[in-house]
N, C-alpha and C positions, 0 to 999 in steps of 0.2 A: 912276446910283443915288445915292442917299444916303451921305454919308460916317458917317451918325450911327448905323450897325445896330449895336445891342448884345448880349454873348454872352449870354444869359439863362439857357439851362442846359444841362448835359454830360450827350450822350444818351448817348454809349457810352464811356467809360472806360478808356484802354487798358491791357494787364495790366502787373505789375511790369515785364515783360521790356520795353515799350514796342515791341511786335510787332504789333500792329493799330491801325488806322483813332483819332484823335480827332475825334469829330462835337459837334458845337455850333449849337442849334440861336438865331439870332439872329433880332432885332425890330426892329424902328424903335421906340423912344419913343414912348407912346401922344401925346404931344402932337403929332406928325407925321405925317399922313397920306401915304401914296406919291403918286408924282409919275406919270402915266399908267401905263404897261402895268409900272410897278416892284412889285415884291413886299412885301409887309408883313415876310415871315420868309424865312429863307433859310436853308441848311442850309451850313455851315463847316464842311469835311473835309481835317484835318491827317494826311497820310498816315505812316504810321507804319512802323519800320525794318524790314520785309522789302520793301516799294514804295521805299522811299528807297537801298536798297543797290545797287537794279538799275534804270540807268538805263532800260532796253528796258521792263522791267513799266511803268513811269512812263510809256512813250508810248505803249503798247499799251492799258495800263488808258485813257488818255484819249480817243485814238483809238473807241475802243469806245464808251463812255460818250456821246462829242460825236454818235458816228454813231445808238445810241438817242436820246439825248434828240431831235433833228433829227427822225427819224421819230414823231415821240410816241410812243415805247414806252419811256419811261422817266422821270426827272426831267429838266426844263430846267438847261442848263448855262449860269451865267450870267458866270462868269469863272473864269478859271485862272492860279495862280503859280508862283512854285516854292515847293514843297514841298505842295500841294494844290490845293484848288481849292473855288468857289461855287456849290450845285446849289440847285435848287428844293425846298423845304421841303413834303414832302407829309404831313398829317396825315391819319393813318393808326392803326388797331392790327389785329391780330396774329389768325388766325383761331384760333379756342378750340377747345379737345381733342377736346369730343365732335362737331366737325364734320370733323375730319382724318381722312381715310383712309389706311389701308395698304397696298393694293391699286391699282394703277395699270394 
């Protein structure tokens, strides 16, 4: 991939405590187009101190995640480091009120 993907803007914002997830959803530069099966956007997730306290959640969470993505039931995982890791950027929104049910 590209060394040149830039953070373009902070999806979820972690609270005062710094107790969850930093996501960042990143771009290539419109003047660069991707390089075959590389991704335009990617999704940067800086794992945040209740994942980072415990080393087991850190392998288990990946573990997990590497075995969805694999099966396409989930986002492609496209690298990992420590302290996070590079998933596939899915654009998406959010199903609206009056289609949610209560009953299952």
């Amino acid at each position: 991939m590209h060394d040149m993907y830039i953070p373009c803007n902070t999806v979820d914002v972690c609270s005062s405590g710094g107790l969850s997830n930093l996501l960042y959803q990143c771009s290539l530069p419109e003047k660069l187009k991707p390089q075959d099966d590389e991704p335009a956007k990617v999704m940067l997730r800086i794992y945040g101190q209740i994942i980072r306290e415990n080393p087991d959640t850190v392998v288990t969470d990946s573990v997990i995640f590497s075995a969805l993505a694999e099966k396409n039931m989930g986002p492609k995982l496209y690298g990992v480091f420590t302290g996070g890791r590079v998933e596939e950027y899915l654009d998406v929104s959010t199903v609206k009120p009056a289609l949610k049910t209560t009953c299952i």
